[in-house]
DRENDO-1510 file (C-alpha; in Angstrom, 1 decimal, always signed):
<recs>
REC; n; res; u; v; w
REC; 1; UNK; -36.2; +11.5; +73.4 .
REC; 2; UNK; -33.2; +13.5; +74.3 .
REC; 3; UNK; -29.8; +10.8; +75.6 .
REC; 4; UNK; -26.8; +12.6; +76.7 .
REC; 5; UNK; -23.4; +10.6; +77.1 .
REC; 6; UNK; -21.5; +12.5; +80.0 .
REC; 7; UNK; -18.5; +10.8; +79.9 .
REC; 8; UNK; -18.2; +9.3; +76.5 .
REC; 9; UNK; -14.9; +9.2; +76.7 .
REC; 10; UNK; -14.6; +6.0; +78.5 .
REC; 11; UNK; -16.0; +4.1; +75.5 .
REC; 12; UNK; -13.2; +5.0; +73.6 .
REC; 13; UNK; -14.1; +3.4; +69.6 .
REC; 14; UNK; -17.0; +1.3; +70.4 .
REC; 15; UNK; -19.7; +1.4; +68.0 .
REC; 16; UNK; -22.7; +3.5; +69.9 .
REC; 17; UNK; -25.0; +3.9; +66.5 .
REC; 18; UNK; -27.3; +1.4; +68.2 .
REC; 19; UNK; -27.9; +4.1; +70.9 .
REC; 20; UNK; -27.6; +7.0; +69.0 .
REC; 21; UNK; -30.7; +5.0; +66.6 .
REC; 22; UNK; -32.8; +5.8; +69.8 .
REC; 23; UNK; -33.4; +9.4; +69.8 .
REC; 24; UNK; -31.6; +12.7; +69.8 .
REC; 25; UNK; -27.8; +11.6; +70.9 .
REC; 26; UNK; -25.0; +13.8; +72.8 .
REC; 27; UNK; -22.1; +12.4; +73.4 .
REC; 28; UNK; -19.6; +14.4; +75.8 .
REC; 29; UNK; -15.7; +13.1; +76.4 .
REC; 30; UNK; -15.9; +13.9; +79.7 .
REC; 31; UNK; -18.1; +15.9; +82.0 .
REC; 32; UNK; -17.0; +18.2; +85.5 .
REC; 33; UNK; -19.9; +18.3; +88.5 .
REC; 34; UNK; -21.1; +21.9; +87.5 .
REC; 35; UNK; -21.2; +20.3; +83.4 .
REC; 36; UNK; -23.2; +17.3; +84.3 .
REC; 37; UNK; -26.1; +19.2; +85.5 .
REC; 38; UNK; -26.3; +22.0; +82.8 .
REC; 39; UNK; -26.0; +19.0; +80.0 .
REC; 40; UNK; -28.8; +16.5; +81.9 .
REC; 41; UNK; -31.0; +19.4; +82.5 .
REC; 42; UNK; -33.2; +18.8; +79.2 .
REC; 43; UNK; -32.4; +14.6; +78.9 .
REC; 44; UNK; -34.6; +12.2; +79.0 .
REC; 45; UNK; -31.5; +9.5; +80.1 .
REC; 46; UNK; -28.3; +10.1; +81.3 .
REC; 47; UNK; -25.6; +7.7; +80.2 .
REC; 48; UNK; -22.6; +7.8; +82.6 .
REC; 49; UNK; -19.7; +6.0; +83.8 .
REC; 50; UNK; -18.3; +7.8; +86.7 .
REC; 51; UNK; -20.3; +11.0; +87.0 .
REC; 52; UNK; -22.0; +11.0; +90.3 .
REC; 53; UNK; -25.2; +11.0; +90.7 .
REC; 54; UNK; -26.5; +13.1; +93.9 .
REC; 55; UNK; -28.9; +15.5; +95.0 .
REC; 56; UNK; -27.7; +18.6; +93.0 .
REC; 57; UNK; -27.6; +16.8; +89.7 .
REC; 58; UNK; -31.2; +15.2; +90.1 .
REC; 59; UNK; -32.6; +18.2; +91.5 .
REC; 60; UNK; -31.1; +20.0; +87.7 .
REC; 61; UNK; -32.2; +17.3; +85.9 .
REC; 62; UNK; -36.2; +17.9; +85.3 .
REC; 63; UNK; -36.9; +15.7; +82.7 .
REC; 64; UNK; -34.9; +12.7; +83.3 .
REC; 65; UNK; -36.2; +9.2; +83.1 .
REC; 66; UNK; -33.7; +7.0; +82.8 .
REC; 67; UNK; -30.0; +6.6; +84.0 .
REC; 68; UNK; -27.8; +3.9; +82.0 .
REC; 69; UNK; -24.8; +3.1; +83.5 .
REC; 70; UNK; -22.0; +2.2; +81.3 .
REC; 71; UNK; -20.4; -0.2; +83.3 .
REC; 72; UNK; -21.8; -2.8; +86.2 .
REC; 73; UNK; -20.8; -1.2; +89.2 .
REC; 74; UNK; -23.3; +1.6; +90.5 .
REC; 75; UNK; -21.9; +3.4; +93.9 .
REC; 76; UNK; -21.6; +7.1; +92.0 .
REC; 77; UNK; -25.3; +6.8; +92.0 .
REC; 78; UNK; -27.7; +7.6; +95.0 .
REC; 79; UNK; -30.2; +5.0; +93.8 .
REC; 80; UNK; -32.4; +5.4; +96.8 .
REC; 81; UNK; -32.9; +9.3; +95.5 .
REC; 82; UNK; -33.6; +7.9; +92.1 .
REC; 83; UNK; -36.2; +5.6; +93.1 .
REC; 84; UNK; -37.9; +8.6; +95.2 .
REC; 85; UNK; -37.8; +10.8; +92.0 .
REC; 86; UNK; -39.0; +8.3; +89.7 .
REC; 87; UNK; -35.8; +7.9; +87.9 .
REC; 88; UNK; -34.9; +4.6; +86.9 .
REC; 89; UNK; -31.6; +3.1; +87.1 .
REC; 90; UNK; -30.0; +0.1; +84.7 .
REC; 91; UNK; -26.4; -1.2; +84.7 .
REC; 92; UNK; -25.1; -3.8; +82.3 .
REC; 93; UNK; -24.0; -6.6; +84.2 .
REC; 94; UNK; -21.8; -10.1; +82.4 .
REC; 95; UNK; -20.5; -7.9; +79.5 .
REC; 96; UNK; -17.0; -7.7; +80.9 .
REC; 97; UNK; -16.6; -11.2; +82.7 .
REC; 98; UNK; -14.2; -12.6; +79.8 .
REC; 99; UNK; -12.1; -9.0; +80.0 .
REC; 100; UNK; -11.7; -9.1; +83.7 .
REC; 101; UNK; -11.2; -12.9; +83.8 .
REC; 102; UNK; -8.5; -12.4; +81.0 .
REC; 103; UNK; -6.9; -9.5; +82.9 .
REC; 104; UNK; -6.6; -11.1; +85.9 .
REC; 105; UNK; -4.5; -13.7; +84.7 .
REC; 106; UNK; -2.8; -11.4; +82.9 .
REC; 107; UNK; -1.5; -10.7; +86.3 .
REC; 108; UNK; -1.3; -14.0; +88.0 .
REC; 109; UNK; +1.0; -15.3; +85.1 .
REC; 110; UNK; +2.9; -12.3; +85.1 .
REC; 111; UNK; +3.7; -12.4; +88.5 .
REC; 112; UNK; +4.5; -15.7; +89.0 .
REC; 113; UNK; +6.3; -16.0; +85.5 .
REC; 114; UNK; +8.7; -13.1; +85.9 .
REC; 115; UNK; +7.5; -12.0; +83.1 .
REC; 116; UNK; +8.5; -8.3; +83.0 .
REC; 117; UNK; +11.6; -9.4; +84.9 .
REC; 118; UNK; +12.9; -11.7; +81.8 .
REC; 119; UNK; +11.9; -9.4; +79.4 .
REC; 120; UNK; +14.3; -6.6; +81.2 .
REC; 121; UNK; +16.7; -9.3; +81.5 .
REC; 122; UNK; +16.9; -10.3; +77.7 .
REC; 123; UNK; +16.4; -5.9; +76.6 .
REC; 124; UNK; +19.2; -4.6; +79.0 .
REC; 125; UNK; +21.6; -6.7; +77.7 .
REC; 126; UNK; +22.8; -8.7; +80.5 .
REC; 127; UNK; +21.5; -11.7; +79.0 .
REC; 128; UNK; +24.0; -11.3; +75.9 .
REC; 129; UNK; +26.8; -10.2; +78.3 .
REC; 130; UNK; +26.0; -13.9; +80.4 .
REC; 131; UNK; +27.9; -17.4; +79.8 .
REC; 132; UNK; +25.3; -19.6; +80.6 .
REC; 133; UNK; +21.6; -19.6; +78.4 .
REC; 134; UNK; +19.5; -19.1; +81.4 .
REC; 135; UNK; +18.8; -16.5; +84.0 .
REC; 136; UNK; +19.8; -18.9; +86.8 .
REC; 137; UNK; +19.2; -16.4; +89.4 .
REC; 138; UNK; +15.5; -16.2; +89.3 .
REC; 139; UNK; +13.2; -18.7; +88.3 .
REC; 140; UNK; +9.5; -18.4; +88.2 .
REC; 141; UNK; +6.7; -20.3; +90.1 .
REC; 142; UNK; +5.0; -23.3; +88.7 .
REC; 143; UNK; +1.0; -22.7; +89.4 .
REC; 144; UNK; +0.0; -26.7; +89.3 .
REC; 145; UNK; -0.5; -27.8; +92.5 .
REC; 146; UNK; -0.7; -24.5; +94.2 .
REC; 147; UNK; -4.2; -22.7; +95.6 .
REC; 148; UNK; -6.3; -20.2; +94.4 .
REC; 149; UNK; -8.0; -18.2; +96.6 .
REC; 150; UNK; -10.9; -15.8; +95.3 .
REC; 151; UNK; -12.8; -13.3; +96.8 .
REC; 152; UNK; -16.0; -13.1; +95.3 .
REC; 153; UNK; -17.4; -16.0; +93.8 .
REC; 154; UNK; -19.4; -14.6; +91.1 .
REC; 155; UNK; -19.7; -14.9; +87.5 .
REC; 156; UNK; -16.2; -13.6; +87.3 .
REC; 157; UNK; -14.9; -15.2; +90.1 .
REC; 158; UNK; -16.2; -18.9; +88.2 .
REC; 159; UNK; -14.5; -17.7; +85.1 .
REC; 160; UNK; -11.0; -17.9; +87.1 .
REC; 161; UNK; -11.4; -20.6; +88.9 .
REC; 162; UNK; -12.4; -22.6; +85.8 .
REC; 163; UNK; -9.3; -21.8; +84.4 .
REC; 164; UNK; -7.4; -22.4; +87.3 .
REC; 165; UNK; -8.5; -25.6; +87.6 .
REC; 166; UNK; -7.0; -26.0; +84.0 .
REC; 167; UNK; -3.7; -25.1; +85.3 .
REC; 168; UNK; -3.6; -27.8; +88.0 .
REC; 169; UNK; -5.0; -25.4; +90.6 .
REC; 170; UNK; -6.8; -26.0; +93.7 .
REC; 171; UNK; -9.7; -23.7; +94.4 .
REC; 172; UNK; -11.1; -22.3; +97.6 .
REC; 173; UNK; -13.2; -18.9; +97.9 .
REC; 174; UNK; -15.1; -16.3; +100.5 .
REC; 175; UNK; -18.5; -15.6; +99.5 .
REC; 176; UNK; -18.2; -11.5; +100.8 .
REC; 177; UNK; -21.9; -11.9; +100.6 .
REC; 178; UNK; -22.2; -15.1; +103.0 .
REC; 179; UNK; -24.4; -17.0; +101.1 .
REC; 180; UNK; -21.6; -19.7; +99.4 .
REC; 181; UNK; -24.0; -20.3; +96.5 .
REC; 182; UNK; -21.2; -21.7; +94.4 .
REC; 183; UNK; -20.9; -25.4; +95.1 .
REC; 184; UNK; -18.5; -26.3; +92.8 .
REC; 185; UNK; -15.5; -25.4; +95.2 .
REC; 186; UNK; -14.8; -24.9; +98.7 .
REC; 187; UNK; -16.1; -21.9; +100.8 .
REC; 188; UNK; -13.9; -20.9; +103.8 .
REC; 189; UNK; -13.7; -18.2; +105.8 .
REC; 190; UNK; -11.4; -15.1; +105.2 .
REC; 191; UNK; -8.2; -16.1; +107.4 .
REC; 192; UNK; -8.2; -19.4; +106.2 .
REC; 193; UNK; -8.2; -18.2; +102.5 .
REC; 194; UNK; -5.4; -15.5; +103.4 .
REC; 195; UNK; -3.6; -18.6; +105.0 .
REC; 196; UNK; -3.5; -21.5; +102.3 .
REC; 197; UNK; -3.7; -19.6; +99.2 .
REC; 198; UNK; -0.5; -19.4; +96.9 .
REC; 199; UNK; -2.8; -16.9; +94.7 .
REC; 200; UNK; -5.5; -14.5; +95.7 .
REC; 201; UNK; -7.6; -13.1; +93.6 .
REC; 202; UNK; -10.4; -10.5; +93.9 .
REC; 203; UNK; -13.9; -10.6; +92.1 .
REC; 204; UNK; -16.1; -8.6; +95.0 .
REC; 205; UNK; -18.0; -5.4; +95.0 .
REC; 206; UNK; -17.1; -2.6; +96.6 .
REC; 207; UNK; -20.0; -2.2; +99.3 .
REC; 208; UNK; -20.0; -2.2; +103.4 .
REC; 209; UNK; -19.1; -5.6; +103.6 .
REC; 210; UNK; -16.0; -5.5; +101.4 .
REC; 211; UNK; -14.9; -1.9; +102.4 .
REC; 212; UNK; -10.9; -2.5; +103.5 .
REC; 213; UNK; -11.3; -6.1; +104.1 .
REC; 214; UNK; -8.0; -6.4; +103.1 .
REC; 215; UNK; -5.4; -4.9; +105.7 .
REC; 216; UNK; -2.2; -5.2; +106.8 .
REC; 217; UNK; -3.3; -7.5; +109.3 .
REC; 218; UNK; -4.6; -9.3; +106.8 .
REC; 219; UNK; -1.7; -9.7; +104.3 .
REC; 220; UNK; +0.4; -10.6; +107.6 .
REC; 221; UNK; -1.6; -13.7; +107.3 .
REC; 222; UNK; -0.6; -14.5; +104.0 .
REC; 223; UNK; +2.5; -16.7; +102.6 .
REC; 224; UNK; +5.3; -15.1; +101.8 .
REC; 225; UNK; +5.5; -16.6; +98.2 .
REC; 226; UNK; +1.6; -15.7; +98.0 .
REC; 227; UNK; +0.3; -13.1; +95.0 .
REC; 228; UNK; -2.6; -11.1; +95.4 .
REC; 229; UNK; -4.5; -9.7; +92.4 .
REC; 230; UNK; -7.4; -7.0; +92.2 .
REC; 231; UNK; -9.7; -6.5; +89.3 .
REC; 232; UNK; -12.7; -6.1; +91.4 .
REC; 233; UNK; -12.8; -2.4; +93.2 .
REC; 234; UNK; -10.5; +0.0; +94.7 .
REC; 235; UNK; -10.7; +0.4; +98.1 .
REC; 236; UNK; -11.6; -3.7; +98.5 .
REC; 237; UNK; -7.8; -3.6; +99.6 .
REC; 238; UNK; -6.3; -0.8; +101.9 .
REC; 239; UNK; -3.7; +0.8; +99.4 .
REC; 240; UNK; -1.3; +2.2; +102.0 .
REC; 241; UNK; -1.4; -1.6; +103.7 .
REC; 242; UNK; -0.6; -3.0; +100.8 .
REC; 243; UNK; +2.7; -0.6; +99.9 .
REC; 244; UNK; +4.0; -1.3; +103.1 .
REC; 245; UNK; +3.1; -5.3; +103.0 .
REC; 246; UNK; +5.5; -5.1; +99.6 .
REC; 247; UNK; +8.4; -3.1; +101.2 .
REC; 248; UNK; +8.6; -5.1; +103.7 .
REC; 249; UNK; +8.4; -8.3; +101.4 .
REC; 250; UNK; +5.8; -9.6; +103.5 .
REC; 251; UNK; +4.3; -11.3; +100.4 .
REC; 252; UNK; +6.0; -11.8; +96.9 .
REC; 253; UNK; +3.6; -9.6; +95.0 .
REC; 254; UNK; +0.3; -8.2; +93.9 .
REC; 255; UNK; -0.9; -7.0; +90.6 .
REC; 256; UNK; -3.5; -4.4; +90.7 .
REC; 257; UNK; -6.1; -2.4; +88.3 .
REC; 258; UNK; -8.5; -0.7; +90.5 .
REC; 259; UNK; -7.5; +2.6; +92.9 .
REC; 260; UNK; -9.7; +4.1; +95.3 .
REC; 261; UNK; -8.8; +7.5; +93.2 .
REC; 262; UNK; -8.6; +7.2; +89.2 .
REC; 263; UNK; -7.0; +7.9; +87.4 .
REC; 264; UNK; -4.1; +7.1; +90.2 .
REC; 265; UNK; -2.5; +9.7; +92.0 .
REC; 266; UNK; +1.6; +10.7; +91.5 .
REC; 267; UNK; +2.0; +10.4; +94.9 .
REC; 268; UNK; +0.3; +7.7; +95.4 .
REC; 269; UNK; +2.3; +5.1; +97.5 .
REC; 270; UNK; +1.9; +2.9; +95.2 .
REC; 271; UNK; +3.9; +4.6; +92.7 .
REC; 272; UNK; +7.5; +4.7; +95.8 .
REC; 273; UNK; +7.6; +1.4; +96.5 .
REC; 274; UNK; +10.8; -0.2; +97.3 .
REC; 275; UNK; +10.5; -3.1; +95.4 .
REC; 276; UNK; +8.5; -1.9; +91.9 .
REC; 277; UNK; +8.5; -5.4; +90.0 .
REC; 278; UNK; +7.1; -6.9; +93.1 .
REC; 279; UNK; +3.7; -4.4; +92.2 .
REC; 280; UNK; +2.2; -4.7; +89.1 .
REC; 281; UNK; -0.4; -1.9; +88.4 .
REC; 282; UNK; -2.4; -1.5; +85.1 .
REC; 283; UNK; -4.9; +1.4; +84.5 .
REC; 284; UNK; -8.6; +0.2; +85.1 .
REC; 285; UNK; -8.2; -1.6; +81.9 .
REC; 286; UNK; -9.6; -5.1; +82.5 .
REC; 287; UNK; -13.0; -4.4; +81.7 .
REC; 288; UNK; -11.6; -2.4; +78.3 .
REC; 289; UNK; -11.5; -5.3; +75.7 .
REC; 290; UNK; -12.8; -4.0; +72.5 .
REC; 291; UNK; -15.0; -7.0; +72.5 .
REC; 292; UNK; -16.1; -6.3; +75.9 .
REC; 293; UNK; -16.7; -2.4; +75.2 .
REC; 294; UNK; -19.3; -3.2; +72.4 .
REC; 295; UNK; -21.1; -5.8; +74.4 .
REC; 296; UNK; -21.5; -2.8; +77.0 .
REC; 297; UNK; -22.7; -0.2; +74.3 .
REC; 298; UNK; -25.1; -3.3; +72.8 .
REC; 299; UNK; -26.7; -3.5; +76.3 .
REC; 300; UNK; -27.1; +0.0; +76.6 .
REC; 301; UNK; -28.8; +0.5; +73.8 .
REC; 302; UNK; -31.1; -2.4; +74.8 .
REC; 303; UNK; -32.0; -0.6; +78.2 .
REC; 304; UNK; -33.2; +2.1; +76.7 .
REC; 305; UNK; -35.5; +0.5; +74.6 .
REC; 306; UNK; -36.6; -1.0; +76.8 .
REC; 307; UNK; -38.1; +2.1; +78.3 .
REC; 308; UNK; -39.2; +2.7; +81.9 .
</recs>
């Protein structure tokens, strides 16, 4: 059995022997369009992470089996065309939901702890130059008592709220799905989450229902002390929307981790902002734990033993 790795790359130092233990094992860093289908032409199962998987490279791919995504998320595959050409698909879901959850408050607490700010403060020397022992002019947020809002009330979306209940929080969600299966907190609709949340955060797919749910109109309806944080998908929130939303201070910040284009753009908006330490931006990282990583190479491994 013949297992190419298109975009091995992404892995970075995780452990793959348990893959590699499964047959004949290629691993490439990274993989253009025309490369994909030359190297999957002779493999039995493709490993990718973003490659994208469309007419052309089934139609050069003979011989393949099995596709393994190495991630959770599967919109670079046509997985209507693999089922007609009797190619399975697996993704690895749950390996990640400690990463993201740990990421995401990464960026809630350095938001509304000035974080960055302080640490600017206390480098550039003003804080030496001061005569008192604080930074009087800007103090942070206290979280207890305040609402969390999250989008997506999945595995990862319970791993937040659990520990924002631990900070005092209150909880409220929008299932993006409709069906409000968690019962453990509130479900309300979208407008009244943009309305009473102090913090949003986002835990959705990126699918037809969650496509640009997130406007300008839609940060209009926000608080003006109100964060919003994405670790679920680019493109979940309109990027030029949300530029604009922080020039013109109509909320106190977002910290983000997914772009609709990755890795992001120079010109990206997001990069001109007026106001840069209201926009925190990290590169796709929250699902890159090390820990999180070899989970994800683990369960790879296990789908393809498992066969098809």
């Amino acid at each position: 059995m013949k297992i190419v790795f298109l975009d091995a790359a992404t892995m970075g130092d995780a452990d793959m022997s348990a893959i590699a233990a499964q047959g004949e094992f290629i691993c490439y860093p990274s993989s253009t369009a025309q490369e994909a289908r030359q190297r999957v032409a002779d493999a039995d199962v493709a490993i990718l992470n973003k490659i994208i998987v469309d007419k052309e490279f089934l139609d050069a791919a003979q011989k393949l089996r099995l596709i393994c995504e190495a991630g959770t998320g599967i919109n670079n595959i046509d997985v209507d065309l693999c089922r007609e050409r009797g190619v399975l698909v697996r993704n690895v879901a749950a390996y990640s939901t400690d990463s993201v959850a740990q990421t995401a408050w990464m960026h809630i607490l350095n938001l509304a702890g000035l974080a960055f700010h302080y640490n600017g403060y206390v480098r550039s020397g003003e804080y030496s130059a001061g005569s008192i022992h604080v930074d009087a002019g800007h103090p942070f947020t206290e979280l207890a008592g305040k609402t969390l809002g999250v989008v997506g009330m999945g595995a990862i979306g319970q791993k937040v709220a659990g520990i924002a209940t631990a900070f005092g929080m209150k909880v409220i969600y929008y299932s993006t799905s409709g069906t409000s299966h968690c019962k453990d907190y509130p479900s309300v609709s979208l407008d009244e989450l943009l309305a009473g949340s102090d913090v949003i955060s986002i835990h959705a797919p990126y699918n037809s229902a969650t496509a640009g749910i997130i406007g300008y109109e839609q940060l209009c309806k926000m608080k003006p002390t109100a964060f919003i944080v994405n670790t679920g998908r680019g493109g979940i929130v309109v990027e030029e929307d949300l530029a604009r939303a922080i020039d013109g201070q109509i909320i106190a910040g977002a910290g983000i981790d997914v772009y609709v284009r990755e890795p992001l753009p120079a010109a990206h908006p997001y990069l001109h902002c007026k106001y840069p330490e209201r926009l925190l931006l990290t590169p796709h990282i929250a699902w890159y734990s090390k820990e999180a990583r070899q989970r994800l190479a683990e369960a790879m491994a296990d789908n393809i033993r498992k066969g098809w």
